[in-house]
C-alpha positions in Angstrom: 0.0 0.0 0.0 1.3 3.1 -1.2 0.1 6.7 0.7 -0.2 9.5 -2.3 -2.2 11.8 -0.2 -3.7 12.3 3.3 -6.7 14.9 4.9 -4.7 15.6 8.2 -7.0 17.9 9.1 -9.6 16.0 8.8 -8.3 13.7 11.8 -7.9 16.9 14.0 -11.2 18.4 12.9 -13.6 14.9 13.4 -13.6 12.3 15.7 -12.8 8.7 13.6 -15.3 6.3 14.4 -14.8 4.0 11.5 -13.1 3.8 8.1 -14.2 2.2 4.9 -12.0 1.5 1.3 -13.9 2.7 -1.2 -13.1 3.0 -4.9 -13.0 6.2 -7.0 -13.8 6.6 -10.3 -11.8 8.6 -12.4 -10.7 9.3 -16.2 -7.4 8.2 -17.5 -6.0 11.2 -17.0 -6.6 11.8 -13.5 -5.4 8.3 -12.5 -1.7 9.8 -13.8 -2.6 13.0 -12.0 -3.1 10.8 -8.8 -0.2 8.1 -9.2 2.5 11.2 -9.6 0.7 12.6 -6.0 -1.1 15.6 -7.8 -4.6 15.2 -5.4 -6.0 17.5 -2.5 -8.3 16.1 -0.1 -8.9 19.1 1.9 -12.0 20.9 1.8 -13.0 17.4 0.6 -16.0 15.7 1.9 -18.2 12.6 1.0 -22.5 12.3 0.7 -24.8 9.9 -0.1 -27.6 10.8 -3.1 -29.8 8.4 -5.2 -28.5 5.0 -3.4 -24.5 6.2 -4.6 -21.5 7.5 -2.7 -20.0 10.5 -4.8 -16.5 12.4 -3.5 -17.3 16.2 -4.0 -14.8 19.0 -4.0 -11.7 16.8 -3.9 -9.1 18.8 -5.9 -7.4 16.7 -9.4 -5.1 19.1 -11.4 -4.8 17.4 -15.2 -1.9 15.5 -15.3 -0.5 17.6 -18.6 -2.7 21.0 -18.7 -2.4 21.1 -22.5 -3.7 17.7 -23.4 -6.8 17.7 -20.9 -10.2 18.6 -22.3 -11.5 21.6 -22.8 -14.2 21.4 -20.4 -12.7 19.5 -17.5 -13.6 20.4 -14.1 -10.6 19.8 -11.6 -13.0 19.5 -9.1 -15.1 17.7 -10.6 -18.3 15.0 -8.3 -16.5 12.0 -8.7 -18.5 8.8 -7.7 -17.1 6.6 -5.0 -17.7 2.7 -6.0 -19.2 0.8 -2.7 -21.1 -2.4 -2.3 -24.8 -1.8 -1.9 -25.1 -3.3 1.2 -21.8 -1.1 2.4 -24.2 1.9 1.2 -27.2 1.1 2.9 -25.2 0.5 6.3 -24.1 4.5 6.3 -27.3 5.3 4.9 -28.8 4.0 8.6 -25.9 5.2 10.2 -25.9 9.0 8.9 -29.2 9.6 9.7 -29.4 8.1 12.8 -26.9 9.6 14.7 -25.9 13.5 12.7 -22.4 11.9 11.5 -20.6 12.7 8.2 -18.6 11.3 5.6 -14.8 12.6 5.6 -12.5 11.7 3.1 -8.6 10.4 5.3 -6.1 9.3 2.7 -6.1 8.2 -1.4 -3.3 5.5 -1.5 -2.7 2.6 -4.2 -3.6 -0.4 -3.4 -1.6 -3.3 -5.1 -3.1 -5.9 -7.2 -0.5 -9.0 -6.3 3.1 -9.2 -5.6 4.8 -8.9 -9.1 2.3 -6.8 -10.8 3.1 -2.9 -10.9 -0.5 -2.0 -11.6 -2.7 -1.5 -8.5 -6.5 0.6 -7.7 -6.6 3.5 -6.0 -8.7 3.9 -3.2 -9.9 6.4 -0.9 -10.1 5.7 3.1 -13.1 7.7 4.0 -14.3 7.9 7.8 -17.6 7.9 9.4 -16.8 11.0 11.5 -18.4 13.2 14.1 -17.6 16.7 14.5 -15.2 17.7 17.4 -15.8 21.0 19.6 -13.4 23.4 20.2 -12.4 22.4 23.7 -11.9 19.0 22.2 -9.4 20.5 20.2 -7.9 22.3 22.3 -7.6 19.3 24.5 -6.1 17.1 21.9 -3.2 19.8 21.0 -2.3 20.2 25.0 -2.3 16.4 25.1 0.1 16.2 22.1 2.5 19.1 23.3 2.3 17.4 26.6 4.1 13.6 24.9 6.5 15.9 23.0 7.5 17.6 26.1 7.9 14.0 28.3 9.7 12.7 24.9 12.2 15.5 25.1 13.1 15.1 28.6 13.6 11.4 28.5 15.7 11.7 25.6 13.5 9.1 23.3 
């Protein structure tokens, strides 16, 4: 597995409570675009409409400027391939308790051992939104392992 790009601020903004692989589709140039690391996830987000998962505002330069069509959108819907029954699951889970879908990381995802082609994925997180003081909290608990890592010389 191969990391090309990661929503940090995602993980400081939302509380994880679980991650699902999901699929992206994308034209031929955008898969070159995303295998040479040209993506940005942030601002990013993930919704559910018509019984499909689509990835909007999730930024995809063209991989050569001059080639790409005329009319392409680098920020583009791009549909998010998910079982049904994967789907349905957030569906239930969305509505019943106010969470939100948060794109984490786009990384390549090998097909075997000797092959050099491989899928890229998305990781997208069934999040709920942090409050301030949680934040606040979670960057005094931070500077507080930095500062015990420094003094015992680890």
């Amino acid at each position: 597995m191969t990391i090309i790009a990661e929503n940090r601020k995602a993980r400081y903004d939302y509380n994880i409570l679980e991650t699902i692989d999901a699929g992206i589709e994308l034209k031929g140039f955008e898969v070159k675009a995303v295998k040479n690391g040209r993506i940005n996830l942030a601002g990013s987000y993930a919704v559910i409409r018509g019984g499909e998962a689509w990835l909007l505002n999730a930024d995809i330069p063209a991989y050569q400027p001059a080639n790409a069509p005329p009319d392409y959108d680098p920020q583009r819907t791009r549909r998010l391939l998910l079982k049904k029954s994967e789907i349905k699951s957030l569906v239930g889970r969305l509505h019943e308790k106010g969470l939100t879908l948060a794109p984490l990381k786009v990384y390549i995802k090998n097909a075997s051992a000797g092959s050099a082609r491989g899928r890229i994925k998305l990781e997208i997180g069934l999040a709920k939104s942090r409050k301030k003081a949680d934040k606040r909290e979670l960057i005094r608990q931070r500077e507080t392992k930095r500062e015990i890592m420094r003094r015992t010389g680890m």
